[in-house]
C-alpha positions in Angstrom: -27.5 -27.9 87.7 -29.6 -30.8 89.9 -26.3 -32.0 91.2 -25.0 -28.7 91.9 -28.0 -27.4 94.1 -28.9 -24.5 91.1 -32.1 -25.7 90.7 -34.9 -28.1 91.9 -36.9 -30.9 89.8 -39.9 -28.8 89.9 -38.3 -26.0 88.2 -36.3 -28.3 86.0 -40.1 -29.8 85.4 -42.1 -26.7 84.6 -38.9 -25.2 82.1 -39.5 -28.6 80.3 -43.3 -28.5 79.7 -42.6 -24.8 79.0 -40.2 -25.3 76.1 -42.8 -28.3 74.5 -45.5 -26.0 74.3 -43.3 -23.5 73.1 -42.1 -26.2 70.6 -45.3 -27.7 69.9 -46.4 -23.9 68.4 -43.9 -23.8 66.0 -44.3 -27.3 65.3 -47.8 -26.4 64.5 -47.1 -22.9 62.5 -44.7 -25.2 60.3 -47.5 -27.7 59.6 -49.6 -24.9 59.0 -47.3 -23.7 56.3 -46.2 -27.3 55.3 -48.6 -30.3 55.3 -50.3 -32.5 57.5 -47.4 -34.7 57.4 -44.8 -32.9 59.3 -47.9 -33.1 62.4 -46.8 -37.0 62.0 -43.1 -36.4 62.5 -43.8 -33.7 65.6 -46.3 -36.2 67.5 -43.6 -38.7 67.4 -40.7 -36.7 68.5 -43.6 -35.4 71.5 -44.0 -39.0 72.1 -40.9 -39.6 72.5 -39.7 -36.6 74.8 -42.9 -37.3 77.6 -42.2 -40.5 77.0 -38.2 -41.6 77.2 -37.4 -41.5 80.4 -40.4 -43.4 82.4 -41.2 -45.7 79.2 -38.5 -46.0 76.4 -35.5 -46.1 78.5 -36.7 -49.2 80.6 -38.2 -50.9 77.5 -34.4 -51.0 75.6 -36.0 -48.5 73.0 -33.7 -45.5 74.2 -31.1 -45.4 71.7 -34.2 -46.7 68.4 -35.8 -43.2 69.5 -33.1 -41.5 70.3 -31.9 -41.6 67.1 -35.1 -41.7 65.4 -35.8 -37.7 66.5 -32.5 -36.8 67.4 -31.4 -38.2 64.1 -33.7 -39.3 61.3 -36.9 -37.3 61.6 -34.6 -33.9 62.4 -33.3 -34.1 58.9 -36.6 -35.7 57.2 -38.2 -32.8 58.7 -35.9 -29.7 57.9 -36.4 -31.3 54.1 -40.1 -31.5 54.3 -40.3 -27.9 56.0 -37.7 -26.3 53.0 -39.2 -28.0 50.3 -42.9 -29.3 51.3 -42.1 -32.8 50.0 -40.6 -35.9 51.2 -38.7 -38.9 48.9 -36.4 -41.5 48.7 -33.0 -39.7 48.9 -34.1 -37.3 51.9 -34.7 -40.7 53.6 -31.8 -42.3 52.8 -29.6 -38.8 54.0 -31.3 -39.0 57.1 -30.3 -42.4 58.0 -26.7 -42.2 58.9 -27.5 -39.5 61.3 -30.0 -41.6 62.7 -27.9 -44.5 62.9 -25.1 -42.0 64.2 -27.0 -40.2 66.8 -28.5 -43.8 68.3 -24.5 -45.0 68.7 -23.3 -41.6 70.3 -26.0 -42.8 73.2 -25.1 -46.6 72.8 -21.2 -46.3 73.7 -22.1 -43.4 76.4 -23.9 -46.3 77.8 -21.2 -48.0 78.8 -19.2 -46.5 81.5 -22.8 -46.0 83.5 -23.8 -49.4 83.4 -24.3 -49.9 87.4 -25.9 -46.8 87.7 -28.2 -46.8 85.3 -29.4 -50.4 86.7 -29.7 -49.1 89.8 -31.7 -45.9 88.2 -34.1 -49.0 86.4 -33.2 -48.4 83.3 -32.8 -51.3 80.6 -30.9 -50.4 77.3 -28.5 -52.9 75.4 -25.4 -52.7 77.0 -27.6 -53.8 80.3 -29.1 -56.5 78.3 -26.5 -57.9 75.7 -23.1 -56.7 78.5 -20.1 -54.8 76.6 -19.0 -57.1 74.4 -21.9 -58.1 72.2 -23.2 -54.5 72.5 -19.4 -53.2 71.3 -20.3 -54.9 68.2 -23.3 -54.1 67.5 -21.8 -50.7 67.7 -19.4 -52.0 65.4 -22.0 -53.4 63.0 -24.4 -50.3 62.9 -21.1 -48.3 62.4 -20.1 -49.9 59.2 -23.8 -49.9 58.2 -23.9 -45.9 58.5 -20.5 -45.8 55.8 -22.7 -49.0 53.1 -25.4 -46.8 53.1 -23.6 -43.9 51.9 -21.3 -45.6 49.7 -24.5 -47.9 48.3 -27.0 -45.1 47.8 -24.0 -42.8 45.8 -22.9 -46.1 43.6 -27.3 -46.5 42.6 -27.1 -43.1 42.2 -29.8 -42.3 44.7 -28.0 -39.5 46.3 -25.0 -37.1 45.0 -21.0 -38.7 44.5 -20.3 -36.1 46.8 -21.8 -36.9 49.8 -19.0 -39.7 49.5 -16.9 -37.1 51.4 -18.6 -37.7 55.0 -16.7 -41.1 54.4 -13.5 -39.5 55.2 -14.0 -40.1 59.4 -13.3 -43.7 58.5 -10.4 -43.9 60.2 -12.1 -42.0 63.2 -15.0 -44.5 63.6 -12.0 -47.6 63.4 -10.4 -45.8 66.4 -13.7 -45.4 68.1 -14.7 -48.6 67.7 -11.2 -50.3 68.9 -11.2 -48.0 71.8 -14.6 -49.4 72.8 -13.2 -53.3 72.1 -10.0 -52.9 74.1 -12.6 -51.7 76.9 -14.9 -54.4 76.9 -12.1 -56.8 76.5 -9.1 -55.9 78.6 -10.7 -53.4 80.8 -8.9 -50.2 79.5 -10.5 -47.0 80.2 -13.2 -45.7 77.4 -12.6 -42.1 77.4 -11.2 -42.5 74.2 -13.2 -44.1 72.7 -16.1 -41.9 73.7 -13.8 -38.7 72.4 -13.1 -40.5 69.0 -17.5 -41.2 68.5 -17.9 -37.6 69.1 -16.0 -36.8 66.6 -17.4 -39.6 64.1 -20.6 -38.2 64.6 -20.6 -34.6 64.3 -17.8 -35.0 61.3 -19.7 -37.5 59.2 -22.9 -35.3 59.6 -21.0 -32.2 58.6 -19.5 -33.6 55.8 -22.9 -35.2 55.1 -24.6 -31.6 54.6 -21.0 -30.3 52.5 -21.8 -32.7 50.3 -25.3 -32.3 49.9 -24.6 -28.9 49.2 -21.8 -29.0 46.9 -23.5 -30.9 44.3 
């Protein structure tokens, strides 16, 4: 809407302070009703919104936090919120999306290289350059399905959660389409269509199987 002349930064500005506060009273009604430790999880994810775009997105921290509070603490806090407790499998749920959300920003990274340099920003594919950061993707992808397939073999969270393993095959096509890009130059669209769907499949499935058992 910037781009398109609808608004101006200083509207843009004030609907973004408006919506925190908003946020930050409900945040605080749920801590009322909760604990003192969801107050933790909201001062982090305030952090993190005032925060990313002068700070953490020059510092290489952009995709830790964003899939810290896009990711992790949204599911650790939904939990803590439903059932006014926190433990080891809640944590352990709440890592793939974490891990999930921070690649969804990583490969987006990559066809806005130059102009994110030019903007000042500093995130891995600007530090470590396509190749190594296509597998780190690669590495932190296969982490998400261990985790999973680990934590359901020590019996620390339900068989059927094994079910969010079945976008596999997505994440291998995601993560080719990424390699052939920083290798060979092809285009990424792909590949960014492919993550997409990794992500908000393996989530799904993630909460299906939660449920079902």
């Amino acid at each position: 809407m910037l781009q398109a002349g609808l608004t101006n930064p200083e509207q843009v500005r004030f609907f973004a302070w408006f919506i925190l506060v908003i946020s930050l009273i409900i945040g605080l009604y749920l801590t009322w009703q909760t604990g003192p430790i969801l107050l933790l999880i909201i001062a982090l994810g305030a952090f993190a919104t005032i925060g990313y775009t002068d700070y953490l997105a020059r510092w290489i921290l952009g995709e830790l936090f964003a899939g810290l509070c896009l990711g992790t603490l949204v599911v650790l806090g939904s939990y803590l919120v439903q059932t006014k407790q926190l433990n080891l499998a809640a944590l352990i749920t709440s890592t793939p999306p974490g891990i999930l959300t921070a690649l969804l920003l990583l490969l987006n990274e990559f066809p806005d290289v130059e102009a994110d340099r030019k903007g000042g920003r500093k995130h891995l594919v600007i530090k470590f350059g396509k190749k190594k950061s296509i597998l780190i993707y690669g590495f932190f992808l296969a982490l998400c399905y261990v985790v999973i397939v680990f934590s359901v073999l020590t019996n620390l969270i339900p068989r059927t959660t094994l079910i969010a393993c079945l976008t596999l095959p997505l994440a291998c096509l995601a993560f080719y389409g990424g390699w052939v890009h920083s290798t060979r130059g092809e285009t990424i669209l792909p590949a960014l269509k492919w993550n997409v769907l990794v992500v908000l499949g393996t989530d799904f499935l993630l909460v299906i199987g939660v449920l079902m058992s």
